[in-house]
C-alpha positions in Angstrom: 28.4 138.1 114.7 24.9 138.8 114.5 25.9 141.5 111.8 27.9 139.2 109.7 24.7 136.6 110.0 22.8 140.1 108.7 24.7 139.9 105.5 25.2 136.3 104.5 22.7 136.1 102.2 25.2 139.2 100.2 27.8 136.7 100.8 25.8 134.2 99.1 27.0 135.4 95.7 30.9 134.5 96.6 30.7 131.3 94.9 29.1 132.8 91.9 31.3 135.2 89.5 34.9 134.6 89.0 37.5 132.3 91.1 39.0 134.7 93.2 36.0 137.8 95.0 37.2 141.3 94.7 38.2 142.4 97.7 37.5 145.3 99.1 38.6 147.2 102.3 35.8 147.1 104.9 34.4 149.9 106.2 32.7 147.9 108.9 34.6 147.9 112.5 32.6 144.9 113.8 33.6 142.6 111.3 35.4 141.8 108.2 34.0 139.3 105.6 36.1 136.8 104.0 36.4 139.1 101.1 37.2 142.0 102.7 40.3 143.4 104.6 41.1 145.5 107.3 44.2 147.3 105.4 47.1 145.9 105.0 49.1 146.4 107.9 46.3 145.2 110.1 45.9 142.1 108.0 50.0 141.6 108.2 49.5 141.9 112.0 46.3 139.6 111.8 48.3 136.8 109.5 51.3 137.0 111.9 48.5 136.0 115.0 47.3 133.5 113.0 50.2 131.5 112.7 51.3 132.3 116.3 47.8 130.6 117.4 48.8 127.6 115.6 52.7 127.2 116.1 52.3 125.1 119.5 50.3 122.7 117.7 52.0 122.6 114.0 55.2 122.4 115.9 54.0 119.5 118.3 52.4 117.0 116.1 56.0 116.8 113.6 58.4 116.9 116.7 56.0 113.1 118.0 56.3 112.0 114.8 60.2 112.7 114.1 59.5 115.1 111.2 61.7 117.6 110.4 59.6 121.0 111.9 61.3 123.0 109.8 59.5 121.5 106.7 56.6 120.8 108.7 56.1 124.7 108.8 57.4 125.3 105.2 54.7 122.9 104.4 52.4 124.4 106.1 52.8 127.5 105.0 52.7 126.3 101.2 49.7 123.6 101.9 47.2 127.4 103.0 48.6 128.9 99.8 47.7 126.2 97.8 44.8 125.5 99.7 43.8 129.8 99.2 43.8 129.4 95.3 42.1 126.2 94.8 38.8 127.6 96.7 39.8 130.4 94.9 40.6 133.0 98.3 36.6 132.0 99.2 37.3 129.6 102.3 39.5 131.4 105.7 41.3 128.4 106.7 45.3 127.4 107.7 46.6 124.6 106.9 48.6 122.6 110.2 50.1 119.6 110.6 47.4 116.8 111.1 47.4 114.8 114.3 45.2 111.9 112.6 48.4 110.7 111.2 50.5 110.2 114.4 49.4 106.7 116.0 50.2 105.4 112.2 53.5 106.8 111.5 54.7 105.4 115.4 53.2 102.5 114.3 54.9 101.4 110.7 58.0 103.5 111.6 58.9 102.2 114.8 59.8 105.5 116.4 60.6 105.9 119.3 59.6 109.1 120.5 62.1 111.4 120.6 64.5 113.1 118.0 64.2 112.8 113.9 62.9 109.6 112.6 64.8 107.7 110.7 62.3 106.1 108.4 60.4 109.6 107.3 59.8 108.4 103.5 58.1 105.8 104.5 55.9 107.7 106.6 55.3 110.2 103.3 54.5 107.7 100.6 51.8 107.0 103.1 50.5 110.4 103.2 50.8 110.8 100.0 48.0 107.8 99.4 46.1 109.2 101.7 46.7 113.0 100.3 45.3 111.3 96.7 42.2 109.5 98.3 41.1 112.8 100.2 42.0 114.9 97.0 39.8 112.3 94.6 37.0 112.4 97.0 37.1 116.3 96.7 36.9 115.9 92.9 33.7 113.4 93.1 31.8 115.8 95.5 33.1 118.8 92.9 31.3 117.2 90.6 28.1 115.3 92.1 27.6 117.9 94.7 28.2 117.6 99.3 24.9 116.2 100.2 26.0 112.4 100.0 29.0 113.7 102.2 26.4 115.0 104.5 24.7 112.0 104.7 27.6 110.0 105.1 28.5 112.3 107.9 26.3 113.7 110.3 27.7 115.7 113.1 26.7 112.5 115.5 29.7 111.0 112.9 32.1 113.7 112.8 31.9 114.3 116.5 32.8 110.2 117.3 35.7 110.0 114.6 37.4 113.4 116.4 36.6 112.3 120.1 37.8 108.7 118.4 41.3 110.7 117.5 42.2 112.0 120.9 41.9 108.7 122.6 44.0 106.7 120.3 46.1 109.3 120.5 46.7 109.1 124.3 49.3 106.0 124.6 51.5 108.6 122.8 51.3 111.2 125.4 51.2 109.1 128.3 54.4 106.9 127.4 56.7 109.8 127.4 55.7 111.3 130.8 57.8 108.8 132.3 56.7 106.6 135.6 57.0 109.6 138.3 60.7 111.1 138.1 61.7 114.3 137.7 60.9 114.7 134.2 57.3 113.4 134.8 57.0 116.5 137.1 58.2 118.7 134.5 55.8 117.1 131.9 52.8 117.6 134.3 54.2 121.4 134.9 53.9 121.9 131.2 50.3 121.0 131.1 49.5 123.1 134.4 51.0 125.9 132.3 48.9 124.9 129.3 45.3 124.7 131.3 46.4 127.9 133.4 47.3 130.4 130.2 44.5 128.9 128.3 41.2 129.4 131.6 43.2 132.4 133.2 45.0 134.3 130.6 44.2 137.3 128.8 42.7 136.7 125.3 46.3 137.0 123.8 47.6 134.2 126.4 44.3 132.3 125.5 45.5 131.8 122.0 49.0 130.9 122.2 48.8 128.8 125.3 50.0 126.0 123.5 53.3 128.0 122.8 53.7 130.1 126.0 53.3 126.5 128.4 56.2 125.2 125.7 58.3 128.0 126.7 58.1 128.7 130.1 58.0 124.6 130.5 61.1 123.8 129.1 62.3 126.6 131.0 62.2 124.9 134.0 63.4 121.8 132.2 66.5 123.2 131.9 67.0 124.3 135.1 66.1 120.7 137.2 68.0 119.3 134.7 70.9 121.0 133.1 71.1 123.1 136.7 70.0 120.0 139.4 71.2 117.2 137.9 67.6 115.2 138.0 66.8 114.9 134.8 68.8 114.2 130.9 70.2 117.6 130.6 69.3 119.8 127.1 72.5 120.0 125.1 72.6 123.6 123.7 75.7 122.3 121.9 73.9 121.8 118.6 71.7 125.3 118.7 74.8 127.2 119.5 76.3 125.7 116.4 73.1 126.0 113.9 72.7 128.9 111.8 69.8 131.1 111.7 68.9 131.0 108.3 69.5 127.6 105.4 67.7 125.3 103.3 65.5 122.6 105.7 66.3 119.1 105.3 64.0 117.8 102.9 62.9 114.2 102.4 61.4 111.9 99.6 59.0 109.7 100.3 58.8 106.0 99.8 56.6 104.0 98.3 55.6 101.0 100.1 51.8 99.8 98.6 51.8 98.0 102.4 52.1 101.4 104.2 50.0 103.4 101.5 47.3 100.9 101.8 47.5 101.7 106.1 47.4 105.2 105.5 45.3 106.0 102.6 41.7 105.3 105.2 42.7 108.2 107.1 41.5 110.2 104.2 37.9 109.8 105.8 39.1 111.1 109.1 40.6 114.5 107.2 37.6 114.9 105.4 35.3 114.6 108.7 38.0 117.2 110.2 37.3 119.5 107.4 34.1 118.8 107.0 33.4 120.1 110.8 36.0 123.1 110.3 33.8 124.7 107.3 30.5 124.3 109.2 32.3 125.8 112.1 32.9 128.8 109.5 29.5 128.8 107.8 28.2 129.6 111.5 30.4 132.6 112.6 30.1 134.1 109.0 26.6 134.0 108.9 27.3 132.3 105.1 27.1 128.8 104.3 30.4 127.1 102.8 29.0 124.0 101.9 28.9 124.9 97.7 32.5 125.2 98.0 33.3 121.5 100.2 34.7 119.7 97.3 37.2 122.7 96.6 38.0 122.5 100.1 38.4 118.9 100.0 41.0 119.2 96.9 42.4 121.8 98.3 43.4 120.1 101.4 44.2 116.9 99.4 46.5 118.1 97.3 48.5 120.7 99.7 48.4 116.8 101.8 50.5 115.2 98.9 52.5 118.4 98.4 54.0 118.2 101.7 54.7 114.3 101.7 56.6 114.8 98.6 58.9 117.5 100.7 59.4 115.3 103.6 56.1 117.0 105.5 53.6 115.6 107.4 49.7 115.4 106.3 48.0 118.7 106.3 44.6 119.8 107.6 42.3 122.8 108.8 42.9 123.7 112.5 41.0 124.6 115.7 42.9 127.1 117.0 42.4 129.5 114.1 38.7 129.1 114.5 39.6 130.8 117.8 41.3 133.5 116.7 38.9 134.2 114.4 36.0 133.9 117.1 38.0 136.9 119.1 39.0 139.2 116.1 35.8 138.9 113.8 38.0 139.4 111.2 37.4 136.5 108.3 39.4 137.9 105.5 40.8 135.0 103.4 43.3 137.2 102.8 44.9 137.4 106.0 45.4 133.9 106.0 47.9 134.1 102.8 49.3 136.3 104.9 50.0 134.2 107.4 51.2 131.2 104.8 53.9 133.4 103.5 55.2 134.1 106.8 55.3 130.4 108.0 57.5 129.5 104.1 59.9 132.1 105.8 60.0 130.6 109.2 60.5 127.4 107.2 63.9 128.6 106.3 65.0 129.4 109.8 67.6 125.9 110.8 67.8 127.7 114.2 64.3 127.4 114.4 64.7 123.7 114.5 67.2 123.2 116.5 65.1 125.0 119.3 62.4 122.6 118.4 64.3 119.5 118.4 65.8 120.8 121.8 62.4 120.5 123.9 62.6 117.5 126.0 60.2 114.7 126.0 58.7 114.8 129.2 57.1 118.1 128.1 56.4 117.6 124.6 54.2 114.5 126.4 52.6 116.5 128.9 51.3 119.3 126.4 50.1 116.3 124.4 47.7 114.9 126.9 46.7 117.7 127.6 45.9 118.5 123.6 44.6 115.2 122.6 42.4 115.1 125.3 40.9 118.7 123.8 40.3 117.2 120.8 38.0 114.4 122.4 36.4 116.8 124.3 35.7 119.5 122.0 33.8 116.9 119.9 31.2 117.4 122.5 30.8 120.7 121.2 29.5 119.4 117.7 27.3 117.1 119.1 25.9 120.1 121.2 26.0 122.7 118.8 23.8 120.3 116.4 21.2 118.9 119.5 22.3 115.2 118.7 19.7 113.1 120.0 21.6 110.5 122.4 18.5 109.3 123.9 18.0 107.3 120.5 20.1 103.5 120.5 20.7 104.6 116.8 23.0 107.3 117.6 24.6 105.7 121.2 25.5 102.6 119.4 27.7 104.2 116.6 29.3 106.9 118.8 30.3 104.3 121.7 31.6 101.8 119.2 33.6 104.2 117.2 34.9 105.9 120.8 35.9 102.4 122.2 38.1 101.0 118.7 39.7 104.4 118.9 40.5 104.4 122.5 41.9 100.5 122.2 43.2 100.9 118.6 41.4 97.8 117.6 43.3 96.7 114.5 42.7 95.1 111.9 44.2 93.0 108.9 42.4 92.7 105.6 44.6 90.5 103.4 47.4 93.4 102.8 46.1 95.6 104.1 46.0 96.8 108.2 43.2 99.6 109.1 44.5 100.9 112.8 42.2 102.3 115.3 41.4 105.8 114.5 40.1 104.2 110.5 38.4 101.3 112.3 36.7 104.0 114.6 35.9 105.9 111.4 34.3 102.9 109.3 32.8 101.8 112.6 31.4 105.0 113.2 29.8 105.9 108.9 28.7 101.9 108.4 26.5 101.5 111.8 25.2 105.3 111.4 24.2 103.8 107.7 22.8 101.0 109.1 20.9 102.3 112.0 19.6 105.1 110.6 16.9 104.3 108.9 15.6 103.2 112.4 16.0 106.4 114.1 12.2 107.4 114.3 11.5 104.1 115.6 13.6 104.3 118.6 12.3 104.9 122.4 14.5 106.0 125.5 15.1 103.1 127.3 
């Protein structure tokens, strides 16, 4: 890492010069720039670990909503490519299904946990209001420059609204875990198997933990259930009739201005998540990414209403690539087109689906407490990372506020319009950072 930090001021001229760099094959074993590539089988390798590292999660957040997962990954897959030629192959990032949208869609769609929703378009004309929010804001900062959007949001901001996500998030994961049955067992065994792959694996089982605890989870599923009797039983009925490869069941949305006005504030939260995600970058490259944030930002916006229009869920950069990247060293952008061609094919896989829609609650629930409560708790690593000051009131009060209205979904209703608790955190979090600021070199310890 220290050499890529050696040569980020020679990456400083990938924003300069045409769209797209000129990629060139590295000759450095250490490390591979994000406009570089390690030859083209490696980066077909590198692409197919890169979607790997995110299945678990892509596939989790669609199956609580009730999306299809089959679009969810075709979307997925289309939303990087997009994404890779609006910031013009300059920014390594996959796009995955966004949890900030789950507590909403439960919430106006009245789903009820398990299976495919049967209110999806509404769900997507909400995204998509959201998708044209995040995607305007990207064309404001593309054209007035990031540093109001670093003001807006320091990390003390961006680390409350992601910690704010997990804990609104965690009525979802608790309410399918069941009240201590069999299934709850099996739920708490698939987030044993989670923990244990991700502390104890190898670096491999480190970065498809997510996946591997689905597997060997439902595993055992099948056997106290379909083989004891103590639990609903899988039906394998419906995967032995799928076929492997067809069209996935697409889904228009519908637009409701009630459910676009809901949705369209979580635009703030995706462009906090992003917002974190390129700094993230900037740091292990050695380059900074913030002259590109408002391509970003569009980018993300507009593969966001691309996949509501197909029946997807919202889109946005992920963690576990980060990871992946941390391990390799390898940042070629190009590895991630790579990896958003292969999830369009996987897209097209019905059998795929099937499998997916076959994993039983309990342990879809239990790998989502244990997920959700990684995403509070890696928002501790921002607010390290950056030496946020919490012995100042000015930053305790925003966080704590924006952490508790997350954690009891404070709601509220604005004429027409109802901001739920992760946008309440958000606002909460941006308007008394705004306020308080100011104040910061006036504050003591108390």
């Amino acid at each position: 890492m220290d050499d890529m930090a050696g040569r980020g001021e020679g990456r400083a001229g990938m924003t300069a010069g045409g769209w797209f760099p000129a990629w060139r094959r590295t000759a450095n074993a250490y490390s591979v720039a994000p406009d570089e590539y390690p030859g083209w089988w490696q980066s077909m390798a590198l692409g197919g670990q890169h979607l790997l590292a995110m299945t678990g999660s892509n596939v989790l957040g669609p199956l609580l909503m009730g999306f299809d997962p089959n679009v969810a990954i075709l979307c997925s897959g289309l939303g990087t490519l997009l994404f890779f030629l609006v910031t013009g192959g300059r920014v390594p990032s996959y796009l995955g299904s966004s949890f900030s949208f789950i507590a909403l869609t439960v919430a106006i769609t009245g789903y009820v946990g398990h299976g495919p929703n049967p209110d999806i378009g509404l769900a997507c004309g909400g995204v998509f209001a959201a998708g044209v929010v995040y995607a305007l804001i990207g064309a404001i900062v593309m054209a007035v420059g990031h540093g109001w959007i670093e003001r807006l949001m320091p990390p003390s901001v961006t680390g409350a609204i992601g910690a704010a996500i997990g804990l609104n998030l965690a009525p979802v994961a608790t309410h399918g875990l069941g009240q201590g049955d069999a299934g709850t067992a099996c739920g708490l065994f698939a987030l044993l198997c989670m923990v244990g792959f991700a502390v104890y694996g190898g670096a491999l089982a480190r970065r498809l933990s997510i996946l591997l605890a689905l597997v060997t989870s439902s595993l055992v599923y099948v056997v106290v259930a379909n083989g004891l009797g103590l639990a609903p039983p899988v039906d394998f009925a419906g995967i032995a009739r799928t076929p492997p490869f067809g069209v996935p069941h697409f889904a228009a949305p519908r637009f409701s201005s009630q459910a676009m006005m809901i949705f369209a504030p979580v635009a703030i939260v995706l462009v906090a998540e992003n917002l974190g995600h390129l700094k993230a970058i900037g740091a292990m490259t050695g380059t900074s990414l913030s002259p590109l944030t408002g391509r970003a930002f569009l980018g993300d916006g507009l593969a966001t209403m691309l996949a509501s229009l197909l029946g997807g869920t919202g889109v946005t950069t992920y963690v576990e690539n980060i990871g992946v990247m941390a391990i390799s060293r390898v940042y070629s952008t190009l590895v991630f087109a790579i990896a958003g061609l292969f999830a369009i094919l996987l897209g097209f896989s019905p059998l795929f689906g099937a499998l997916l829609h076959a994993v039983p609650e309990a342990v879809l629930s239990g790998l989502a407490l244990g997920l959700f409560g990684l995403i509070a708790a890696t928002m501790v690593r921002i607010w390290i990372d950056h030496r946020v000051d919490f012995s100042q009131p000015s930053t305790l009060f925003p966080v704590g506020v924006a952490l508790v209205a997350g954690a009891g979904n404070f709601t509220l209703h604005l004429g027409g319009i109802t901001l739920g608790g992760i946008v309440t955190a958000s606002l909460a979090a941006i308007i008394l950072h705004q306020i308080l600021h100011p104040r910061a070199g006036k504050d003591v310890t108390s």
